[in-house]
C-alpha positions, 0 to 999 in steps of 0.5 A, spaced: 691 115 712 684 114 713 679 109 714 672 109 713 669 102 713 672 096 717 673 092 710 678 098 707 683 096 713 684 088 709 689 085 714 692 091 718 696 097 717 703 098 720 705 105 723 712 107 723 716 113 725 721 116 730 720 117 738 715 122 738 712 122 731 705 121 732 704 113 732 700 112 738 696 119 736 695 115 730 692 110 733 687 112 736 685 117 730 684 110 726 680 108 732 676 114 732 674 114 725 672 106 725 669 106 731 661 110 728 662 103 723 663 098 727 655 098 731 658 093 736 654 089 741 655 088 748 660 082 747 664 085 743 671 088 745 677 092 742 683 090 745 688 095 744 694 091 747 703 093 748 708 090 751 711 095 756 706 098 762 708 105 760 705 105 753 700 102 756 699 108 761 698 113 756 694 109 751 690 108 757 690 115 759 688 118 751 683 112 749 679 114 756 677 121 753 676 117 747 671 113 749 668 119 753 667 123 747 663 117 743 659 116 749 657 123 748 655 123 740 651 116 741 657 111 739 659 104 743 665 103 743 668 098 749 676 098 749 680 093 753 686 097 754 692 091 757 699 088 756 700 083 751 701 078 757 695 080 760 691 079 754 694 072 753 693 070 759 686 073 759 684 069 753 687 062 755 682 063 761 676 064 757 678 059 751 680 053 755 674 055 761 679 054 766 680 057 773 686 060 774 689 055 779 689 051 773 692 056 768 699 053 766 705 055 772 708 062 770 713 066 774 712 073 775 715 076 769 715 070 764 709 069 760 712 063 755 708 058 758 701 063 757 704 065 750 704 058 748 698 055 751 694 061 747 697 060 740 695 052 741 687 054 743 688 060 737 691 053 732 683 051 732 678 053 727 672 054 732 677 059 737 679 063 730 672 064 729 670 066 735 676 071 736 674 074 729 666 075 731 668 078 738 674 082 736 672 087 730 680 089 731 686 088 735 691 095 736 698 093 739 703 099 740 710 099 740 710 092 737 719 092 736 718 090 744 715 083 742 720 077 741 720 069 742 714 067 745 710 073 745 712 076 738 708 068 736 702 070 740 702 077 736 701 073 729 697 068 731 693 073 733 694 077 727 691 071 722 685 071 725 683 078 726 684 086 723 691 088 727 693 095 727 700 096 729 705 101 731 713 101 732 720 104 731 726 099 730 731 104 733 728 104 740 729 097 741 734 097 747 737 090 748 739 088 741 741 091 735 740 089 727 733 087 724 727 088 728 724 080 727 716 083 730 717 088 723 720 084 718 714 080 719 709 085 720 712 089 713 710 083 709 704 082 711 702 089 712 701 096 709 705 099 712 704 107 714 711 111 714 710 117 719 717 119 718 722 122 724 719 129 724 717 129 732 711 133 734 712 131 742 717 138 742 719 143 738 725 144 742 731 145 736 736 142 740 733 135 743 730 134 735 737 135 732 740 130 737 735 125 736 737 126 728 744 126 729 744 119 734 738 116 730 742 117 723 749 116 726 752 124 724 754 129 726 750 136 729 752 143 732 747 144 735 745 138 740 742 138 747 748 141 752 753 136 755 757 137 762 762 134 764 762 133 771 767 129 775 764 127 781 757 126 784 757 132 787 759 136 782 754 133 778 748 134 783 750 142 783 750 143 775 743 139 775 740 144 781 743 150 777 741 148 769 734 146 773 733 152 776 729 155 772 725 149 769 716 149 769 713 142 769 716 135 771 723 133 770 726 125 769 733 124 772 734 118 766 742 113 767 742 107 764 743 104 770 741 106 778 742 102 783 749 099 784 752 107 780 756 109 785 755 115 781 748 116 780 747 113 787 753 119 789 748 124 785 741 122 789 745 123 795 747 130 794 740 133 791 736 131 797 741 131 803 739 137 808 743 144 806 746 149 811 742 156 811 748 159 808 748 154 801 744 157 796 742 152 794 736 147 797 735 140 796 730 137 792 725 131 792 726 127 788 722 120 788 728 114 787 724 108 782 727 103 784 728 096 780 722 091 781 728 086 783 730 090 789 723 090 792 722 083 790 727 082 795 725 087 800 718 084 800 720 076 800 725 077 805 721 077 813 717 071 810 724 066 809 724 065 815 717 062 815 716 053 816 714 049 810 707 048 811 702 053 814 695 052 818 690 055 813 685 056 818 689 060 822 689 068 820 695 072 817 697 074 824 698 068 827 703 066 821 708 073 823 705 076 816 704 084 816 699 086 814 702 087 806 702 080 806 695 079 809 691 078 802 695 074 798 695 069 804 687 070 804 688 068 797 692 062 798 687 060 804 682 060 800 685 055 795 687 051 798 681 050 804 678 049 796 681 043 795 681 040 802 688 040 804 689 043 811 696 046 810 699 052 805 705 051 803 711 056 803 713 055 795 705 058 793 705 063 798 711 066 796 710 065 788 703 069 789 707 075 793 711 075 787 706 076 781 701 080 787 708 085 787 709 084 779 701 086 778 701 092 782 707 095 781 706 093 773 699 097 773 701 102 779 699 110 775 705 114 777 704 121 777 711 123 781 714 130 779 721 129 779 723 121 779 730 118 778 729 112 774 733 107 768 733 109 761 729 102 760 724 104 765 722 111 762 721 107 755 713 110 752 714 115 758 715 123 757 717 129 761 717 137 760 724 136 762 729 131 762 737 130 765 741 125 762 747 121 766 752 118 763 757 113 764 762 110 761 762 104 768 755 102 766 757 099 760 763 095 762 761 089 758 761 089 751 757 095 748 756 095 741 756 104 739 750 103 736 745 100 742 749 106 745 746 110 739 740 107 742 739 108 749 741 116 749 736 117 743 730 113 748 733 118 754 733 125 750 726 124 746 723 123 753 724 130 754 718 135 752 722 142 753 729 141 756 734 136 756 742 136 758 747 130 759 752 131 765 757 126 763 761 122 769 768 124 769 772 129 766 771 132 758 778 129 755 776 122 758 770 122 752 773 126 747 774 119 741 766 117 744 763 116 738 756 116 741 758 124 745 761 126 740 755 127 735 754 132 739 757 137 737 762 142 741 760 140 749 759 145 755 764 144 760 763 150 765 761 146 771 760 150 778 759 147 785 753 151 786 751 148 792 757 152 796 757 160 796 763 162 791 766 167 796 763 166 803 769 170 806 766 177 802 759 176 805 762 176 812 766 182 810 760 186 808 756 184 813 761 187 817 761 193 813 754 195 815 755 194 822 760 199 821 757 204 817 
């Protein structure tokens, strides 16, 4: 799969493959060996686009050092690394020549009206064309993420420019069945497949459980799974199977705020310990939803009257000093317009697209972090701890979408990875998903307490004697 000229890539290419095969390593390979061909301009842009934030880091981070090393050799390439959303938004700015007070009305999180209003632009002869001369090609990655609105977007894009996509049908998270953003770009694409062959670990254990979970069979050599029948318990079997772990570690649930379980397992890794415990706390950074800290920030401004004075400061209002930049912002818009008052309903709906941004586009480099498995999508760590439980899938779960969420999570891993399962072993013992997993590991310890502190009194007491 190599591509010397931009002509050989006709319509686009199609990357498939498992979690870890290579795809974005593939995609910027590809770049890589257009880029001497392309001679671009000033004007002209790569965009290298995907639906999550996550892929978005880390393609940022492995174009970064490509575009360094062609700036060494000589070669321009210029690389706009953002979402899709971001993309689109940007597109409808430039195309329609609005400012973007006069952008159409979105909530933080809902691009719909975005997506619509740049397939609309794109329906023009004039704007196809002009996409065509600024944009040598278009890169998306994770394209399985794209549905409804967005997926739309995706194809007008696709008829006017070269697009070279990656994406994996199995890692779809909130539904099951065909993949509608694949079975589209199969049949207008040559389609790559990279297979299931993970080039992200070498560890025996964590490719065959993606095998067995992705293929439904059975293994006897999977990832360890323990059974712990509290928080407690499961705090002490993470300490202990972690003791002896290099590099960062994800500590994945399907659900985190609202588990008294996982919340139960955040408590006990992190409370202070008694000198004579063997096991001392851990940092742990808890990644709390972006829903939460919506609410937290929203929270001292509902107090607030309808209308505020634009001419008084962000003090003067009771707004901290958080808020003080999104009240600049809305100030200024509306002494723009001449109108003398900010109304409440802008203000807080520029707070909510401020917090989606910044928390959207925030680089996280924490050590240790506690995070969903939906979170961790297009994410890796050297090590991975899996919590599972049978309470976080009270509605009607299908076994496959199951198959789906513990494939995400265990790929995530680098090097180690286990599962500590809530609640005791023969309570899981028809499970369909653990039990792909071969014989389970059951030998659980409450490491956080001493097996015997009595014989430690006992001994010392014998020194003393001595």
């Amino acid at each position: 799969m190599r591509f010397s000229t931009l002509s050989e890539l006709g319509r686009g290419v199609l990357i498939t493959g498992g979690a870890g095969a290579g795809k974005t390593h593939a995609l910027s390979s590809i770049i890589e060996e257009l880029a001497p061909t392309l001679e671009m301009s000033p004007f002209q842009v790569v965009p290298v686009l995907s639906a999550m934030h996550g892929a978005r880091r880390r393609l940022l981070q492995r174009l970064t050092t490509l575009q360094r090393s062609c700036r060494n050799r000589g070669i321009d390439l210029f690389l706009e690394v953002s979402t899709i959303d971001a993309f689109a938004l940007s597109l409808v700015a430039k195309l329609q020549e609005r400012t973007p007070s006069d952008l159409p009305n979105f909530e933080a999180g809902d691009f719909a009206p975005v997506h619509r209003a740049a397939v609309s632009a794109m329906s023009r002869d004039s704007i196809r064309q002009m996409c065509a001369h600024t944009f040598p090609f278009v890169v998306i990655d994770e394209l399985q993420d794209c549905r409804g609105t967005r997926l739309e977007f995706v194809m007008a894009v696709a008829e006017c420019v070269p697009v070279i996509v990656a994406a994996d049908d199995f890692q779809v998270l909130d539904a099951e069945g065909s993949c509608p953003a694949l079975d589209q770009c199969k049949a207008r694409l040559r389609t790559v497949d990279l297979g299931e062959k993970s080039v992200r670990t070498n560890d025996g254990a964590v490719i065959a459980t993606a095998k067995a979970l992705r293929t439904g069979s059975r293994t006897s050599s999977g990832v360890s799974c323990y059974f712990a029948p509290s928080g407690d318990v499961a705090a002490a079997t993470i300490m202990t199977v972690s003791r002896k772990w290099r590099g960062s570690t994800a500590i994945l649930a399907f659900k985190c705020e609202g588990s008294p379980f996982v919340e139960r397992v955040f408590t006990a890794l992190t409370k202070p310990r008694r000198p004579d415990e063997k096991m001392r706390p851990i940092s742990v950074a808890w990644d709390p939803s972006e829903r939460s800290e919506r609410a937290a920030a929203l929270s001292p401004l509902t107090a607030l009257p309808e209308a505020l004075s634009a001419a008084a400061r962000a003090e003067e209002h009771g707004l901290s000093q958080a808020h003080r930049e999104c009240w600049n912002r809305c100030a200024r818009r509306a002494r723009r317009r001449g109108e003398p008052s900010v109304r409440k309903q802008e203000l807080l709906e520029e707070l909510r697209r401020s917090l989606h941004f910044n928390r959207a586009f925030a680089i996280k480099g924490m050590r240790r972090v506690f995070t969903t498995i939906h979170s961790a999508k297009n994410q890796e760590w050297h090590n991975v701890v899996v919590l599972w439980s049978a309470t976080h899938f009270r509605t009607a779960t299908s076994v496959e979408l199951k198959r789906r969420l513990l494939y995400n999570a265990v790929t995530r891993a680098k090097a180690n990875c286990v599962i500590v399962a809530d609640g005791a072993a023969h309570k899981w013992a028809d499970d369909p998903v653990l039990g792909l997993l071969g014989q389970p590991t059951q030998e659980l310890v409450d490491a956080s307490r001493p097996k015997n502190p009595g014989s430690r009194r006992r001994k010392r007491s014998t020194k003393r004697a001595s």
